[in-house]
C-alpha positions in Angstrom: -97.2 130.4 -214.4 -95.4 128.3 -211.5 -91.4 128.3 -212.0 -88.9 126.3 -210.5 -84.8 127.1 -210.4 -82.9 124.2 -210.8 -79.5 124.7 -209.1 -78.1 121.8 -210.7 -78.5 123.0 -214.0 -78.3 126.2 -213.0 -81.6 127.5 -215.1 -85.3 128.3 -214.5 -87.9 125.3 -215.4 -91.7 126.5 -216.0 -93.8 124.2 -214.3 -97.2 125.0 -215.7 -98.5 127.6 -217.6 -102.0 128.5 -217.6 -103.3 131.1 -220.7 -107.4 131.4 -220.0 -107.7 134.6 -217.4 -108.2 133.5 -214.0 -109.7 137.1 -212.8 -111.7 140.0 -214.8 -109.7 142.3 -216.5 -109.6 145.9 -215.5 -111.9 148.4 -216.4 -110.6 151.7 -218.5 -111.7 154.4 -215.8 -109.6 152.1 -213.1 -106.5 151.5 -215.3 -104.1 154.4 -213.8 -104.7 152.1 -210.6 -102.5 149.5 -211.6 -99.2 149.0 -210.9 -97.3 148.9 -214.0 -93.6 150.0 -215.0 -92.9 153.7 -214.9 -90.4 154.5 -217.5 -89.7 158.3 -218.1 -88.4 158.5 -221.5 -85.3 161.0 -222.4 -87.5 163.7 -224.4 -90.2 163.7 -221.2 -87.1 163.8 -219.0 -86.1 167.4 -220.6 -89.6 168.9 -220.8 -90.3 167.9 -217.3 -86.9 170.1 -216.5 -87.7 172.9 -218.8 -91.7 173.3 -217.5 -90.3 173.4 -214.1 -87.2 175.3 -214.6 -90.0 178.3 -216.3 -91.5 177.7 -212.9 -94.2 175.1 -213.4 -95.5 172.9 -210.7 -95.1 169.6 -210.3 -98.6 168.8 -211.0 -99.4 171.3 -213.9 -96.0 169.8 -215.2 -98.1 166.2 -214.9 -101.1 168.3 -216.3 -99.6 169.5 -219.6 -97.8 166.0 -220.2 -101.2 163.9 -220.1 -102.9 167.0 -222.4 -99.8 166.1 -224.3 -100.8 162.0 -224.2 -104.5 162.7 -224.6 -105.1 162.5 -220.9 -103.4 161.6 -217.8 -104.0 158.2 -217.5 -102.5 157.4 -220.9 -98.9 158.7 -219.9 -97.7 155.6 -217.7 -96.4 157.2 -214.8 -97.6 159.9 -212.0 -96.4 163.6 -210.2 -94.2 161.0 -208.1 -92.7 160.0 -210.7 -92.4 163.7 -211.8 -90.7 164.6 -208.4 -88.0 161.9 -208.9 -87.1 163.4 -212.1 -86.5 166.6 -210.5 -84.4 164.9 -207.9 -82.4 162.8 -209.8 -81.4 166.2 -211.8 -80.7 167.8 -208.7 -78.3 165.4 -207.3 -76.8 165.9 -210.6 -76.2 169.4 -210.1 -74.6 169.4 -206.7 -72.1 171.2 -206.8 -68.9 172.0 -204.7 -69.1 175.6 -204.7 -73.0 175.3 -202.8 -71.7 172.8 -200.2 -68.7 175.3 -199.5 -70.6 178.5 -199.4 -72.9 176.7 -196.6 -69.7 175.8 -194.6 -68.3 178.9 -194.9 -71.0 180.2 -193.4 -71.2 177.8 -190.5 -67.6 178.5 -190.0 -68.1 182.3 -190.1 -70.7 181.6 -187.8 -68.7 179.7 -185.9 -66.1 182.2 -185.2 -68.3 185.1 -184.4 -69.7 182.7 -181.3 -66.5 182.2 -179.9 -66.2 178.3 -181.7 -69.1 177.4 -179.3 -70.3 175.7 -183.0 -69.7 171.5 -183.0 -69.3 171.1 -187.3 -68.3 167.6 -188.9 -67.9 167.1 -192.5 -67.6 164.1 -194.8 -66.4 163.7 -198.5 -66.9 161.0 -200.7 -64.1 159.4 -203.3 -64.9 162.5 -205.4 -64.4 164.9 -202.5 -68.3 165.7 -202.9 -70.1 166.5 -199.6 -71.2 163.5 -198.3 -72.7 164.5 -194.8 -72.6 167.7 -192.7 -73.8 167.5 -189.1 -73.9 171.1 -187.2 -74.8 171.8 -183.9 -75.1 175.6 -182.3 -74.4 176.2 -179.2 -78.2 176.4 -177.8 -78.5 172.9 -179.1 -75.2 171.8 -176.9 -77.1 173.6 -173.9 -80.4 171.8 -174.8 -78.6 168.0 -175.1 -77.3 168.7 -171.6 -80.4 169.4 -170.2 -82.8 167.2 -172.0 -80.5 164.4 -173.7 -81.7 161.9 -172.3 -83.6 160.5 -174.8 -82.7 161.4 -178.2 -84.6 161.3 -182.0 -83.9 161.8 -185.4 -85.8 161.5 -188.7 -84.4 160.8 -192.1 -88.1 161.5 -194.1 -87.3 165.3 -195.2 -85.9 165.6 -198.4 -87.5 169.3 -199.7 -84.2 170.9 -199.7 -82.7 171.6 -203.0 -80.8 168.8 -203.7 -82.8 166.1 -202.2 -80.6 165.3 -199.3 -82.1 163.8 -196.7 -82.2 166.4 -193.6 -81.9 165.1 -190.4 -82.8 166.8 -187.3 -82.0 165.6 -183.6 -84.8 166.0 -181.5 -85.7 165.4 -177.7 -88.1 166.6 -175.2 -87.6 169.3 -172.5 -89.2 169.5 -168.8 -92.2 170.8 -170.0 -92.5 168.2 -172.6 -92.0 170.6 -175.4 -89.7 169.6 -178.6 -86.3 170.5 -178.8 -83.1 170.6 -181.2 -80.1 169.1 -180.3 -78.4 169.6 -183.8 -79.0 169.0 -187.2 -77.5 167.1 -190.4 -77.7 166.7 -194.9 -76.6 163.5 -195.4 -76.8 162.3 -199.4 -77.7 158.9 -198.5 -78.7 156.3 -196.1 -75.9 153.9 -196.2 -74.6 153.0 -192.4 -71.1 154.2 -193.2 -72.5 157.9 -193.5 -74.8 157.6 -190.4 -71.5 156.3 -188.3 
């Protein structure tokens, strides 16, 4: 099918519009290969919660769902697909009282090293923890050394509440790795890196 927009009418024309197959179809066994919509419906949604919250893995939660289907290739999506469930339910379940015990402790921490500790926080609208960056006093050592050059990585998002965890990382004299500090940040939007 070839369409065009037509901004003057302000609507999508269809060119042409071919209905014989112009490539072989795909075979059975090779069917979980193609890229189709992943739609996780409401009920899968909650047994997907309740397998894993009764301490079921990821992939025997994937397992028991195609047994379920009649095999795994007939349930339309994959584990990924199982993880992001998980996630989304996690971000959910954030909650205020998690974000202040882990300041709390920074702060405690803070004081019994004689404020040596460099801690920034930032809330969104709902006054939800939006970032935390900490940085212990080692790390301030190690950036004065070896700050030359500096590195972070966004990538890590194992922690319980899939925020992405970000460390700061450089290289010392004898080419070794080191910390310079350390940050959750619950998205990637510039405004929360600035």
């Amino acid at each position: 099918m070839y369409v065009n927009y037509q901004k003057k009418k302000r609507h999508w024309e269809v060119n042409s519009l071919e209905l014989v197959h112009n490539h072989g179809l795909v075979s059975p066994s090779k069917m979980n290969l193609v890229q189709r919509e992943k739609h996780v419906n409401t009920a899968t949604r909650s047994l997907i919660k309740t397998l894993y919250g009764s301490g079921v893995r990821n992939c025997q939660v994937m397992n028991v769902i195609g047994n379920i289907h009649g095999g795994n290739d007939k349930v339309g999506f994959n584990v990924q697909h199982v993880r992001n469930v998980l996630r989304d339910e996690r971000k959910k379940r954030f909650k205020i009282s998690d974000a202040q015990a882990g300041l709390d402790l920074l702060h405690r921490l803070n004081e019994e090293n004689g404020s040596k500790y460099f801690i920034r926080t930032k809330v969104d609208e709902e006054n939800r923890l939006k970032c935390l960056v900490w940085i212990d006093p080692r790390c301030i050592m190690a950036y004065q050394n070896f700050g030359d050059v500096m590195v972070f990585d966004t990538t890590y998002r194992t922690n319980r509440y899939a925020m992405p965890f970000v460390p700061f990382t450089g290289v010392n004299h004898h080419y070794q790795s080191v910390i310079f500090g350390f940050a959750l940040m619950q998205d990637e939007h510039a405004s929360t890196f600035e």
